[in-house]
Biotite code that builds the C-alpha atoms (Angstrom):
import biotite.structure as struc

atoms = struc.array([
    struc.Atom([-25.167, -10.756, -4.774], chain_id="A", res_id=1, res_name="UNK", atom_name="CA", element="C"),
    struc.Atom([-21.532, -10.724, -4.599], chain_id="A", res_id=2, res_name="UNK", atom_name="CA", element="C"),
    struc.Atom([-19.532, -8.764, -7.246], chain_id="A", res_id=3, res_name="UNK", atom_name="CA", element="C"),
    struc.Atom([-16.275, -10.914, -8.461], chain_id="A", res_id=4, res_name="UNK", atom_name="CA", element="C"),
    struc.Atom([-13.371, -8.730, -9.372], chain_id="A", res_id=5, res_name="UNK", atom_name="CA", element="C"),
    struc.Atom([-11.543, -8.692, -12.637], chain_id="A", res_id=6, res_name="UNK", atom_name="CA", element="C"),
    struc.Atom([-8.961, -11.018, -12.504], chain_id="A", res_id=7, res_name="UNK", atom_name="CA", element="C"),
    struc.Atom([-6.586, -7.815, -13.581], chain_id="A", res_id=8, res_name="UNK", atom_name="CA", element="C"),
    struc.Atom([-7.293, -6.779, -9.781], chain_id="A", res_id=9, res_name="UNK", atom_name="CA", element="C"),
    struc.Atom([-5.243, -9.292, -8.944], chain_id="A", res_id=10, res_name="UNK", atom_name="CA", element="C"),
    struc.Atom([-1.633, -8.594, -9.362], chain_id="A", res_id=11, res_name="UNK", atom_name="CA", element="C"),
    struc.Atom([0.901, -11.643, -8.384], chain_id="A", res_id=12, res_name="UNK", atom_name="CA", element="C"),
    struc.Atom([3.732, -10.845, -6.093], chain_id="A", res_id=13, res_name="UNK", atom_name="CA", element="C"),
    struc.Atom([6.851, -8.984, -8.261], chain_id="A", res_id=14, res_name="UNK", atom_name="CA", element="C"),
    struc.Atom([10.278, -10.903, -7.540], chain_id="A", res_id=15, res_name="UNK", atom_name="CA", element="C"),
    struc.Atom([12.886, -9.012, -6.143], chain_id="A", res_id=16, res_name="UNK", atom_name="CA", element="C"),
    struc.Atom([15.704, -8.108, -8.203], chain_id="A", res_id=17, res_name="UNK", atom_name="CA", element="C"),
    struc.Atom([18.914, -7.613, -6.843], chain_id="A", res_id=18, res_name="UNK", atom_name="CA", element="C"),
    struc.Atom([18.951, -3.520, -6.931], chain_id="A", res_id=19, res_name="UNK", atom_name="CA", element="C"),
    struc.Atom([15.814, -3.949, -4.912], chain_id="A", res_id=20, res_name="UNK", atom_name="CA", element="C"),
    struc.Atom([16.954, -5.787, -2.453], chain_id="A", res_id=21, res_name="UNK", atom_name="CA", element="C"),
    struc.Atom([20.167, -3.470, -2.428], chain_id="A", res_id=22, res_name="UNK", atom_name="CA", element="C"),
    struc.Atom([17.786, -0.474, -1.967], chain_id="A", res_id=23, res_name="UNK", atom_name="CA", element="C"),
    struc.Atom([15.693, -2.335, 0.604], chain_id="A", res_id=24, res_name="UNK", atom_name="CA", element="C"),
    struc.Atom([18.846, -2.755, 2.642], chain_id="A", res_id=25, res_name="UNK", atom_name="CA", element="C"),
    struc.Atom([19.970, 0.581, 2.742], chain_id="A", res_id=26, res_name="UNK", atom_name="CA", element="C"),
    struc.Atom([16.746, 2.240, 3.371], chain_id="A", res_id=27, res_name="UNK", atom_name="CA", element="C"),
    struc.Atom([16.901, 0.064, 6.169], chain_id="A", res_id=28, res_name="UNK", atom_name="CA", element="C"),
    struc.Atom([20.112, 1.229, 7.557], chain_id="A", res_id=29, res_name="UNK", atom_name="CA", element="C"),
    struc.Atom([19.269, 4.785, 6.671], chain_id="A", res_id=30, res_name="UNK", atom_name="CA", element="C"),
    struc.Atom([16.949, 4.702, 9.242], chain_id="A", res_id=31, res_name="UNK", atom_name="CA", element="C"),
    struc.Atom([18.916, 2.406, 11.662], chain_id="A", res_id=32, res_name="UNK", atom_name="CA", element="C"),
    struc.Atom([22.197, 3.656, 11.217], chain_id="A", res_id=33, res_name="UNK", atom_name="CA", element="C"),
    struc.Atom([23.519, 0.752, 14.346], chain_id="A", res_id=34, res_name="UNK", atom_name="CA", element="C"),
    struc.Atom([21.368, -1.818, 12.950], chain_id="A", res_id=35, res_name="UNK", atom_name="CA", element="C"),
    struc.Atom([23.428, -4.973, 12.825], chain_id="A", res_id=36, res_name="UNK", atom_name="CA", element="C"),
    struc.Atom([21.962, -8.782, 11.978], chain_id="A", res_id=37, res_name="UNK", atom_name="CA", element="C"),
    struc.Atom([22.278, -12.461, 10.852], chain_id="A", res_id=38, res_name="UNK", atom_name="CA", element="C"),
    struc.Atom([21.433, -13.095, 7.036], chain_id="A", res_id=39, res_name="UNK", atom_name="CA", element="C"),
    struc.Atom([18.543, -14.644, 8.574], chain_id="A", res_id=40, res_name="UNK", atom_name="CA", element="C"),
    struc.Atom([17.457, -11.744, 10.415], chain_id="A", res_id=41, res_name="UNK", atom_name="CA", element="C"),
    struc.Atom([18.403, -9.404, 7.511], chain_id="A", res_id=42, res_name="UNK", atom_name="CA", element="C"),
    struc.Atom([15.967, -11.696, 4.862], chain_id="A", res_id=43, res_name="UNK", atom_name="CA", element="C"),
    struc.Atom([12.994, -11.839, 7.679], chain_id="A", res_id=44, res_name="UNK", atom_name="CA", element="C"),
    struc.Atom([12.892, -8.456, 9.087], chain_id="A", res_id=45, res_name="UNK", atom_name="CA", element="C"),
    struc.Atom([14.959, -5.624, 7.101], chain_id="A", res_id=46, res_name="UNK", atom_name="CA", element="C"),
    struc.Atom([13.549, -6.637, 3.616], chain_id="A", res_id=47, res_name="UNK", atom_name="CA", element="C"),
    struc.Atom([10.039, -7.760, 4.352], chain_id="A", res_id=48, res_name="UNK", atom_name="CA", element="C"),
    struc.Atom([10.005, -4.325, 6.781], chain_id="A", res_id=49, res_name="UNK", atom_name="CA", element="C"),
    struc.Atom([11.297, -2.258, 4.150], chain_id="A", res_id=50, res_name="UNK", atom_name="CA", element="C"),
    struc.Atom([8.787, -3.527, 1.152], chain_id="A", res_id=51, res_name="UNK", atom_name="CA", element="C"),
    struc.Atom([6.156, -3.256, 3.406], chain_id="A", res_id=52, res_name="UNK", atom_name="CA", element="C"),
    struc.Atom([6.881, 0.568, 3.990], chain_id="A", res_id=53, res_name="UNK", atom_name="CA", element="C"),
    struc.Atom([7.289, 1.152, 0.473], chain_id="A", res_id=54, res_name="UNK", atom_name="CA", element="C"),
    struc.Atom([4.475, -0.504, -0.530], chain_id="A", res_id=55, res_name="UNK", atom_name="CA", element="C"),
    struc.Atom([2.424, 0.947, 2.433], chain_id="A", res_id=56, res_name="UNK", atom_name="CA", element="C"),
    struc.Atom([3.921, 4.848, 0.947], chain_id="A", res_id=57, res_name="UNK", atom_name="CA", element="C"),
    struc.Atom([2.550, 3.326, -2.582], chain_id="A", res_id=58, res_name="UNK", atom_name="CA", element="C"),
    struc.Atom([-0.210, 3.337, -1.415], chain_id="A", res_id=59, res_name="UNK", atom_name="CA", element="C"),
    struc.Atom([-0.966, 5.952, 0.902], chain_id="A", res_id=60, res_name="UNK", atom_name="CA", element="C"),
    struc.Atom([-0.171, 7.912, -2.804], chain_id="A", res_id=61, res_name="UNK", atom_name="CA", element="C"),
    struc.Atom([-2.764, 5.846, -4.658], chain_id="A", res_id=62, res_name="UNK", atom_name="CA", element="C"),
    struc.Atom([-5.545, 6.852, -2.304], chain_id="A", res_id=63, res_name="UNK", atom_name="CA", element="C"),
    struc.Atom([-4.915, 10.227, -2.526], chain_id="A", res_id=64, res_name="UNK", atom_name="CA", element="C"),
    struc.Atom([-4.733, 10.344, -6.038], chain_id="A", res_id=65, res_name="UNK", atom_name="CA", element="C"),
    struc.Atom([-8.312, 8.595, -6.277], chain_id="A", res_id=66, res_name="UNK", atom_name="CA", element="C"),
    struc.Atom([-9.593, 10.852, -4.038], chain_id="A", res_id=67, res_name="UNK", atom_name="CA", element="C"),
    struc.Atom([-8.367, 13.800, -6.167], chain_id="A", res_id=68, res_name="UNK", atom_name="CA", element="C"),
    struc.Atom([-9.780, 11.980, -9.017], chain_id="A", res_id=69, res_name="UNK", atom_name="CA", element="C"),
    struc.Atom([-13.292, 11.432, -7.358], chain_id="A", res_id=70, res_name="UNK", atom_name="CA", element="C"),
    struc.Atom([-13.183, 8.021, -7.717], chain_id="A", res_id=71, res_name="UNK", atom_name="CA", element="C"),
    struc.Atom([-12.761, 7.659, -3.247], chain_id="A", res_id=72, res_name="UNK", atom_name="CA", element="C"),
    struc.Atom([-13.937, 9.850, -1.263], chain_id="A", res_id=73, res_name="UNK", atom_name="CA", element="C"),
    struc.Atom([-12.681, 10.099, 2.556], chain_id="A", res_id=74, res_name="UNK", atom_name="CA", element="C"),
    struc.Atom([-14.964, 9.561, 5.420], chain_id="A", res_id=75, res_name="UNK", atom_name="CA", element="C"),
    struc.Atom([-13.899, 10.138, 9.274], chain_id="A", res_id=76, res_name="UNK", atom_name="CA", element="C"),
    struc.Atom([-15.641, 9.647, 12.556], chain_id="A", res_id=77, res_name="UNK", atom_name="CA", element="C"),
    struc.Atom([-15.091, 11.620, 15.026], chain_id="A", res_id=78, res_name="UNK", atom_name="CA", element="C"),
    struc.Atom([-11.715, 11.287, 15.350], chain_id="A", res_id=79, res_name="UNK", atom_name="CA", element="C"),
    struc.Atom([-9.705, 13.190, 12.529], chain_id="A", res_id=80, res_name="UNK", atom_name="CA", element="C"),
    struc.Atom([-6.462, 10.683, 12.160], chain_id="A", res_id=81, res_name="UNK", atom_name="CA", element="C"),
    struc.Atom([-8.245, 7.776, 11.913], chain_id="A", res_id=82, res_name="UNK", atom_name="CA", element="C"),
    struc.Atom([-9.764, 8.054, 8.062], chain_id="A", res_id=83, res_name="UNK", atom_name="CA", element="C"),
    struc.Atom([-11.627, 5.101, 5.921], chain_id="A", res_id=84, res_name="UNK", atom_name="CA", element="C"),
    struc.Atom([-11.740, 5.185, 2.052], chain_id="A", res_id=85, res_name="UNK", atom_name="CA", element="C"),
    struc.Atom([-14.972, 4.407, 0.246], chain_id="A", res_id=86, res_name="UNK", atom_name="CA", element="C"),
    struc.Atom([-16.326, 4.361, -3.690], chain_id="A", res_id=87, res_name="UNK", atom_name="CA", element="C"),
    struc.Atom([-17.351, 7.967, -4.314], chain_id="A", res_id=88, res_name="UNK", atom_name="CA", element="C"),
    struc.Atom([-20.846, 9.148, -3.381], chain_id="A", res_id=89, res_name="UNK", atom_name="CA", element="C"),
    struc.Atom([-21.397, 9.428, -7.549], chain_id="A", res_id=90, res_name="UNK", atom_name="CA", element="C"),
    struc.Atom([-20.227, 5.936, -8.536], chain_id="A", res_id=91, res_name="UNK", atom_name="CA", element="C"),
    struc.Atom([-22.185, 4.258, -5.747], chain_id="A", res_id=92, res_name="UNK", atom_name="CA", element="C"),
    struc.Atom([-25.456, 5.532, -7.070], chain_id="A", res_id=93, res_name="UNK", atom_name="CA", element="C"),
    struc.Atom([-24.920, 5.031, -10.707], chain_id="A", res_id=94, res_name="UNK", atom_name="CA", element="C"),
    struc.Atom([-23.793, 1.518, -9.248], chain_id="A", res_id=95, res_name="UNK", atom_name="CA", element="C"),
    struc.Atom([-26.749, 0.649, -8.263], chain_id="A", res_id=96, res_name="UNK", atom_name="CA", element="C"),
    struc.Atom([-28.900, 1.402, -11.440], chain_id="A", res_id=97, res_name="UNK", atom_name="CA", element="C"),
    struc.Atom([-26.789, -1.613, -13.053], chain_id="A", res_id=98, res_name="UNK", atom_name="CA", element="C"),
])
């Protein structure tokens, strides 16, 4: 049977603030120094790129951390880059005695 998740899982979408979005834009044009674009294109593609990396860095940092705290562990398959993230070893088995 399927476990339902704890409705404090699920965390709705944060609103941008303005200093976000000023951030967002920057980072943007940190990396792209000759980036240059409609307010269209700048709404579309330089914010919703540059939360995505941010969020992605969030949480490449959250993984590790579980991992450190045993909570994860890492698992790879042959190939050394390409990594997958399960429930510890430990909290699978005293899982299943619930």
């Amino acid at each position: 049977m399927a476990r339902v998740l704890p409705q404090a899982l699920f965390v709705p979408e944060r609103v941008l603030d303005e200093a976000d979005i000023e951030r967002l834009v920057l980072a943007y044009l940190a990396d792209r120094p000759n980036a240059m674009d409609t307010f269209e294109h700048i709404a579309i593609w330089w914010i919703r790129l540059q939360h995505v990396r941010f969020e992605i860095e969030a949480l490449k940092a959250v993984l590790v951390r579980l991992t450190e705290r045993g909570l994860l562990e890492r698992v790879s398959f042959g190939n050394k880059d390409r990594v997958s993230y399960r429930l510890s070893t430990t909290l699978r088995r005293s899982s299943r005695k619930t």
